[in-house]
Steps between C-alpha positions, in 0.01 A plus 500: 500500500453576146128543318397232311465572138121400357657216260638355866184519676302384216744212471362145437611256767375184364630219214443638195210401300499269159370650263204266493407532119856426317527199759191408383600510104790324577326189657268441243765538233713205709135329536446493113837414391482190724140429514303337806813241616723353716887364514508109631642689806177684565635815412222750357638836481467620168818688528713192579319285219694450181301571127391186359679289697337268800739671733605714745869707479630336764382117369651591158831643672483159679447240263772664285748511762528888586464689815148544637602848632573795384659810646267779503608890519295620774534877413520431106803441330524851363533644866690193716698192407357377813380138451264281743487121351166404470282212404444544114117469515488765802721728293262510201204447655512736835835736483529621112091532527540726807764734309305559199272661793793755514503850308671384159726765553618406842561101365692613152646824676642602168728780603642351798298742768619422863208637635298206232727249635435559857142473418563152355705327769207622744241405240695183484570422887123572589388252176758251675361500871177451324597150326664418802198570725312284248741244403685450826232599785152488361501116502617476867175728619236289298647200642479614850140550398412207384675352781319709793170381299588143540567521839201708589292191307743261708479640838292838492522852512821518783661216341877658630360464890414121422861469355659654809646802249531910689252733321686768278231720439470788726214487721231723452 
């Protein structure tokens, strides 16, 4: 078996980080150029808000008759043509936000690099799973929550025995 090399052993095995203080700048630059509102849908995002309008993109896409989505390049268009349609609010608001986390050089990837483009469809699948997770999963958990609080209110602390339902935690 070969030695591992001190870059491998040092090597960081974890989602990268956001660089907390650009993200930062960002959101109150969206926050200012849309001020303290809300779309009639509820939307809030600063990102998906339109300037000085009383809308949201995707309200303004739908009251003029366009597409509410939008195909986003999940590695950045300068290193895959790969497209993942998207709600238009998401895309501004969540994915495009999450890749101006990225290295500037690994997004534009000026020359072409390979090794730049690799780095962006992994960027790009991990950013991805993320709004997934949070999008598609997220909801499910809190509502299991909220509903193992109600029944706990309903019919106390072993509700699922009451109910007649197995156990599916391990015992301890």
């Amino acid at each position: 078996m070969a030695k591992k090399t001190k870059t491998q052993q040092r090597a960081p095995r974890r989602v990268p980080k956001r660089d907390p203080e650009r993200a930062h700048v960002r959101a109150r630059v969206a926050a200012r150029r849309v001020g303290a509102r809300a779309c009639v849908c509820t939307e809030t995002r600063p990102e998906a808000l339109l300037p000085e309008t009383v809308w949201c993109a995707a309200c303004q896409r739908r009251h003029q008759g366009h597409s509410v989505t939008d195909r986003h390049h999940y590695a950045a268009a300068a290193n895959d043509p790969t497209t993942l349609v998207v709600p238009v609010n998401d895309h501004r608001a969540d994915l495009t936000t999450m890749q101006l986390d990225w290295p500037q050089r690994t997004r534009d990837n000026p020359d072409g690099s390979p090794a730049l483009a690799g780095a962006a469809v992994v960027r790009g699948f991990i950013d991805t799973v993320v709004y997934l997770i949070k999008r598609g999963l997220l909801w499910v958990a809190e509502t299991l929550e909220a509903l193992d609080a109600a029944l706990v209110k309903l019919l106390g602390s072993t509700w699922w025995k009451k109910a007649g339902l197995p156990t599916m935690v391990p015992a301890r």
